[in-house]
N, C-alpha and C positions, 0 to 999 in steps of 0.2 A: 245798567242802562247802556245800547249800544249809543248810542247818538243821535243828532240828525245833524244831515248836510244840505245843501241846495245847488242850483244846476243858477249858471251863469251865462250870462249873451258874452262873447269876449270881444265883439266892436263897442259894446257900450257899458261894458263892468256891471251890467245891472243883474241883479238880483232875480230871477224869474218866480213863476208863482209853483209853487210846489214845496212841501216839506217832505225829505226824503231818509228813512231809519234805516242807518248801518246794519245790515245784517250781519252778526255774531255766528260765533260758532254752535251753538245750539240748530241755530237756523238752517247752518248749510248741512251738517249732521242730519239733520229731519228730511231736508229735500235730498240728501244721497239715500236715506233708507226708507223713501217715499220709491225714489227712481228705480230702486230694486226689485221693488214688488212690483212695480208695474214694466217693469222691464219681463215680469214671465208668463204677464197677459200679450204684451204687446208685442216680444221677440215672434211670435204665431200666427198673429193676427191674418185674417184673407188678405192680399194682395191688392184686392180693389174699395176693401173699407178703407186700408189705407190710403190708397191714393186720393179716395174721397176728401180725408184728412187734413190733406196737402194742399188740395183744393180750398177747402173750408178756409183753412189760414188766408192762402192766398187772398178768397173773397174778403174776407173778415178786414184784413188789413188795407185793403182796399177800399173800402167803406170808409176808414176812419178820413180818409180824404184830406182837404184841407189841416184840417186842424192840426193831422201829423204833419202834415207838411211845417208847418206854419211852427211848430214845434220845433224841428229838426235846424228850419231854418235860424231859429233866434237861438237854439244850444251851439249850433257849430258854426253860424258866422258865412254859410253857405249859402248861394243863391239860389232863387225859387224853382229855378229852370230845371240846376241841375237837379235837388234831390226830387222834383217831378219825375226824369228818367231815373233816378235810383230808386225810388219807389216800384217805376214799372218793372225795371230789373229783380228789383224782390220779387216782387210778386208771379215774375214770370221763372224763375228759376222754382219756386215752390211747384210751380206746374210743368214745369219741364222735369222734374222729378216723379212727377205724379203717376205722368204717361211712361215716365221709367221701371215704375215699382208697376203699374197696369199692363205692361207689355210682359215684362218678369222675368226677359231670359239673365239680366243680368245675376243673377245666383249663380251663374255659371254650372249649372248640374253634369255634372260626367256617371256615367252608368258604364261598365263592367262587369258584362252579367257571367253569370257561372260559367266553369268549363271543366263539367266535373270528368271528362273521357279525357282530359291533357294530361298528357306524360311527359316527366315522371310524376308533376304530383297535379293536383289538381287544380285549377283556380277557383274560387270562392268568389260571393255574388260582392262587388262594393261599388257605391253610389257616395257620390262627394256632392256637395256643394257649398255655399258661402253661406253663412248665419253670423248676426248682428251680438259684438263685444259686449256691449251690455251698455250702464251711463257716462254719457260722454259730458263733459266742461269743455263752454265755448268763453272765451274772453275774446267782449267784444270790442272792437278796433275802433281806434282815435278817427278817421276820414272816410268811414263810410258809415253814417249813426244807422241807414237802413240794410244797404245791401251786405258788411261784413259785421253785424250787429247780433239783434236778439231774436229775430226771425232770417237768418240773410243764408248765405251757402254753407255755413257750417252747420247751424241747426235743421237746413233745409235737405242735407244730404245725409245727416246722424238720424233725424226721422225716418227718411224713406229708406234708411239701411235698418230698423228696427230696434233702435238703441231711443230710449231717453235723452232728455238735454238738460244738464243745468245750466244757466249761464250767469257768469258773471258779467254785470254792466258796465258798460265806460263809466265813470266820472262824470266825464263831459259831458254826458247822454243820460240825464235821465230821467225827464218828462217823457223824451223819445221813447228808452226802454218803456218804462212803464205804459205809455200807450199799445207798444207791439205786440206786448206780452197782455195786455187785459185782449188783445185779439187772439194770438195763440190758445189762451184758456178757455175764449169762448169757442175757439173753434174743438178743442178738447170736450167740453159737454156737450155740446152740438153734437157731435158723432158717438156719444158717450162710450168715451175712452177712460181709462183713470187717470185723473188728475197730475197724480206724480210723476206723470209722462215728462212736461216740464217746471221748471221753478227759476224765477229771477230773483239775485242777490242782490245786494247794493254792497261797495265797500268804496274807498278813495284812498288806501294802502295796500298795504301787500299783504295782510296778515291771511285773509280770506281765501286769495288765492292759492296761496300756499297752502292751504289747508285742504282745500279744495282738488288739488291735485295731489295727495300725500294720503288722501282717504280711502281705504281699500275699497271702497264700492264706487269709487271711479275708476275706469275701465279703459280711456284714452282722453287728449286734450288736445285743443285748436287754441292756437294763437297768433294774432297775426300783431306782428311791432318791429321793437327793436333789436338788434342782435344780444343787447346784456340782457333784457327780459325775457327772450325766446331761449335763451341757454339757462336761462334761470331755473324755469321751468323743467326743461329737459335733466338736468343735472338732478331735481328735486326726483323727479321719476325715476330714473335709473338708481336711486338710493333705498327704493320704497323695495319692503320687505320682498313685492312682487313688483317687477319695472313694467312700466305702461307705454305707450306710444306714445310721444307727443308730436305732431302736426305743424310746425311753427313756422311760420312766414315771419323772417328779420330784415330784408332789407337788400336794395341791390340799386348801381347807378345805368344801370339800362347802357352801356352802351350804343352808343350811333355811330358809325363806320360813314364816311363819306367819301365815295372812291373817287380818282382822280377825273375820269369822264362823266362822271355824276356832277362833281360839283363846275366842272368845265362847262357843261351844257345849262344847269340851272341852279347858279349860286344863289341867286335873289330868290329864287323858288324855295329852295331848300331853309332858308335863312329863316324863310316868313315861316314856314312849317314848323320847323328847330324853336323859334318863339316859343308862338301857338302852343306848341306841346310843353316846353319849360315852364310856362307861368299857367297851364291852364289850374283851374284849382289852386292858386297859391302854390302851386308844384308839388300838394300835398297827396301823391299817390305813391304807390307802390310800385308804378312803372316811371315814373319821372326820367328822363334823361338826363343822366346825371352827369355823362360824359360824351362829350364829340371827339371824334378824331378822324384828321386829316391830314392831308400830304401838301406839301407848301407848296404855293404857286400863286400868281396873280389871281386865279380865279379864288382862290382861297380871300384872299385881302378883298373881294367884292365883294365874299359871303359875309364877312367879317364888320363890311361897313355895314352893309342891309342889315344885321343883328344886330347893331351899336343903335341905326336910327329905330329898329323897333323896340328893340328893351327900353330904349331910355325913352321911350313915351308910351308905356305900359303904367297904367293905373296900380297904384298898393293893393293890396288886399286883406284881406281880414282871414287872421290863422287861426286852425281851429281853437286850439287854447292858447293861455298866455304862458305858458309852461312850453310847447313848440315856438311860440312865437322866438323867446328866451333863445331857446339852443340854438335857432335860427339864425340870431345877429350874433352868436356869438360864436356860433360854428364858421360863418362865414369869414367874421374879422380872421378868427385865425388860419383860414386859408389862403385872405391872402395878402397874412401877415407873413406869410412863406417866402424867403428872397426869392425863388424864382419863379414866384409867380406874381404875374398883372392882372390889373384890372380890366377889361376890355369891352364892358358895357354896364350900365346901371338905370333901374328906373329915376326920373327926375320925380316922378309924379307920387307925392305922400300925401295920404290923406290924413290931416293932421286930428280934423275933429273925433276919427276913432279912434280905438286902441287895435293895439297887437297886429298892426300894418304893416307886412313886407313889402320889401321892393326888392323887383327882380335883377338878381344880379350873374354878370357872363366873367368868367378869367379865365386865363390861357397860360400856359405853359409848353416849352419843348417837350417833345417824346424823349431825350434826354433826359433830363431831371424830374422828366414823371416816374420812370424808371426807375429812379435812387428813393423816390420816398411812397412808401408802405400807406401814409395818411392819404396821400391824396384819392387814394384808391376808397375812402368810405364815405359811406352816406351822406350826405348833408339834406334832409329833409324838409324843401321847400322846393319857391322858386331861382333855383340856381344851377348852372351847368359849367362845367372844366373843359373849355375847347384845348386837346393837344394834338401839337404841332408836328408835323414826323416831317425828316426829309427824305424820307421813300417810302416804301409799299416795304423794303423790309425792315425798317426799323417801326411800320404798322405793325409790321407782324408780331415785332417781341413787345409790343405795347399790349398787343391780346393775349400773348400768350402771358403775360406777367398780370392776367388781371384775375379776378377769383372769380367763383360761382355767382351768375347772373340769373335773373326773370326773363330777361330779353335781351337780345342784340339785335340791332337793325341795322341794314346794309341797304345803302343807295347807291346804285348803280345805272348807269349806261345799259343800254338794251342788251348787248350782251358781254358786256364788261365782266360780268361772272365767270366766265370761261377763262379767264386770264389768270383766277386765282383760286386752284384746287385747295390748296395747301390753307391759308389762309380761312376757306368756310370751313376745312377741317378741322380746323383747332379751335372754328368757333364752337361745331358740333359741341366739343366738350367743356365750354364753357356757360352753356344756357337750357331754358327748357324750352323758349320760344324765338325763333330766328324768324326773323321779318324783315320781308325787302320790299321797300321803297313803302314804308309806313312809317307812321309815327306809333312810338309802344304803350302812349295814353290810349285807354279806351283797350276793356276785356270782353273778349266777347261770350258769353255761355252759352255754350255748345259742346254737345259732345267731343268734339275732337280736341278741346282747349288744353293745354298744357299752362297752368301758373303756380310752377314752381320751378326751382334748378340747384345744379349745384352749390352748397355750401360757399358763402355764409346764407344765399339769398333763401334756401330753406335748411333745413336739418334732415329733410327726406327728401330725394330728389328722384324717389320713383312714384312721388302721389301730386296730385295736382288739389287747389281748392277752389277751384272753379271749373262749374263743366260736370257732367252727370258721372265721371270716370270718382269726382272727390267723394262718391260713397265708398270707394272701396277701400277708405281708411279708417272703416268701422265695421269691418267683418271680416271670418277668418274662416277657413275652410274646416269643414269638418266631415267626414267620411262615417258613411252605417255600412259595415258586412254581416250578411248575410240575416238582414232582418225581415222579418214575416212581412209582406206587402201591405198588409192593412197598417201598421205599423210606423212606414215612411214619410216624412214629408210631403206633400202635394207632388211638387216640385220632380220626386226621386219613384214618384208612380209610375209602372206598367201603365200603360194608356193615356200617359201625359195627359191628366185631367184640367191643368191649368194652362196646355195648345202654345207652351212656351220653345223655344228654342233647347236642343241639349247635345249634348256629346255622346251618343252611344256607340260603345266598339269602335270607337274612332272616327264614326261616320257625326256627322252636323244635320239634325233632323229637326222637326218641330211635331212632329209625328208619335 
């Protein structure tokens, strides 16, 4: 008997309605050599059933309306507003895929066609293009129950690249999954596709996943957490008789860079923004601004006061579980249980009648003694940020240069205050995937151009992104036909481009 578990509200410890069975290893074993077979109907399939597909989900999941909502809201503690936009970010990332895999050039097809008169020897006909790894494991993510969950941009990008999905479910999430995924399946008969395309787990340990990624009929893994869980993983694959990809989003504190004519001109501006972004969501994102850094000056101590009056009348909030809530007050004690560092701002305002209530907290430290310690440089997963103090622009510098692989850095600047520091955006270059100036790094956008990933720790592959229609290409691998009979080929690698897609021949960029 695997068990059962149940999904909890964590402002009010209640109990929700649902009884939900551990899936065993039997279970996940059937859904990986379910995912196989249907992985070599599906690796083929036309380009525009599939996109239909994608569609389908979308609508599907859209439909269920309310009631997920409503769902989502009482598993994670989140308000109504916001999972309303992450709903539509689901839903709209499945269709911005759709029109990806509809349009088709992404296969990337290259043609080199024969040249059998070249001397000395001849060239021979070969046609490349991209084709899907086969079934992919998504393990879905603590703070976003819709958009990095069971239908969200990992399963949304592992579909449109033609691979299967199993996924493992949050804990936290799981009236949610279970809602997304009875959409998923209908939208899988709907188009009738097989079934095995996808399959949702349940586990609330590690034995599942582990297994799950160790199973030779998994193919590659997505994960998005913490840095011990995302190496966990990885480590488990690189052991496996055949190593896999894994995909793993662990963590980064976003630096913010506040240059000296930036915050001279608008410290109360900057202040109220720097908030905003820290507590939005209980700080519980993946872009949180985890660090400011700044050059001392009067106008610095005005920023300083406007963050103090607004953190400390900043409302608690309700984390998503009582297991972050945990590491939360107790990550934080010991930061700044650190001699040299202070406290420099705190919410007053705790709501006592719920549970798992953060209050937003601000410390500060010299660029000095930020520099001697290695800790202050890691996550702290809430609402909380590390203001450090430089006394110039070049002890700014070795403050960036000592910091590790980021999701983001963001630089506020004076109109053209940039020009004064080549060196400085150079070094940021190599520390991030995404540089933003005069933004806050809450709030992704999906879109083609999006980069969310970077340098280690903040991913473990920092040439793939998972947001943005580019994170198909971390389920497909290129594969090349010489000299194969035309009827034979791909769609895609045809004489007469049957599918009017974009391609490379002989070096030229055609669609022809």
């Amino acid at each position: 008997m695997n068990g059962t578990f149940y999904a909890l509200n964590p402002a009010t410890g209640k109990v929700l309605e649902g009884e939900f069975l551990k899936s065993g290893l039997r279970e996940a074993d059937e859904a990986l050599r379910a995912a196989e077979q249907a992985f070599q109907n599906y690796k083929n399939i036309n380009k525009d059933v599939k996109a239909a597909f994608l569609r389908c989900i979308a609508d599907e999941i859209a439909a269920l309306g309310d009631i997920l909502i409503n769902r989502a809201a009482e598993e994670s503690g989140l308000p109504i507003g916001r999972l309303q936009g992450e709903l539509g970010r689901t839903t709209g990332q499945l269709r911005l895929f759709a029109q990806l895999v509809e349009e088709g050039s992404w296969v990337d097809a290259i043609i080199d066609t024969a040249m059998p008169e070249r001397q000395p020897l001849p060239r021979p006909d070969i046609r490349r293009m991209l084709v899907p790894l086969g079934p992919v494991v998504v393990f879905g993510a603590s703070n976003f129950p819709l958009a990095f969950s069971v239908a969200g941009g990992d399963t949304a990008s592992a579909l449109a690249s033609g691979c299967p999905v199993i996924v493992k479910a949050h804990p936290a999430h799981l009236g949610t999954s279970k809602l997304v995924a009875s959409a998923v399946i209908n939208a899988i008969r709907k188009s009738g596709l097989p079934e095995g395309l996808f399959s949702l787990l349940y586990d609330d340990g590690y034995e599942i996943g582990a297994y799950l990624v160790t199973h030779p009929k998994t193919k590659a893994v997505t994960f998005t957490g913490s840095l011990k869980g995302g190496m966990a993983l990885v480590r488990l694959a690189q052991q496996r008789k055949q190593p896999i990809p894994v995909f793993a989003e662990m963590g980064s504190i976003n630096p913010v860079v506040l240059l000296p004519e930036a915050i001279a001109e608008k410290a109360t501006e900057l202040a109220a923004k720097c908030a905003a972004s820290i507590t939005l969501g209980a700080g519980q994102f993946c872009t949180n601004p985890g660090l400011l850094i700044a050059v001392q000056s009067e106008e610095l101590d005005q920023f300083k006061q406007e963050l103090n009056r607004i953190i400390s009348t900043t409302p608690s909030a309700t984390m998503l579980t009582e297991g972050i809530f945990v590491n939360y007050e107790q990550r934080t004690q010991q930061a700044l249980n650190a001699a040299e560092v202070s406290l420099l701002a705190e919410s007053g305002l705790k709501n006592t009648d719920l549970q798992n209530q953060s209050v937003a907290k601000i410390a500060q430290v010299s660029a000095a003694d930020f520099l001697k310690s290695d800790s202050l440089q890691e996550e702290i997963f809430g609402p909380y940020s590390l203001l450090v103090i430089a006394e110039d622009i070049r002890q700014m510098e070795e403050v960036l240069d000592a910091l590790e692989g980021q999701l983001t850095v963001t630089l506020f600047s004076a109109e053209n205050e940039l020009s004064q520091y080549p060196e400085l955006i150079s070094k940021i270059q190599d520390k991030t995937g995404r540089m933003i100036r005069n933004g806050m790094p809450t709030g992704v956008e999906v879109c083609s151009a999006m980069q969310h990933g970077g340098p280690y720790p903040a991913t473990n592959d920092s040439r793939f992104t998972s947001v943005g229609t580019t994170a198909i290409y971390r389920f497909v691998r290129p594969l090349a036909w010489q000299d194969w009979a035309p009827e034979l080929l791909p769609d895609a690698l045809k004489d007469g481009n049957p599918l009017g897609i974009y391609r490379l021949i002989n070096q030229k960029r055609t669609n022809t």
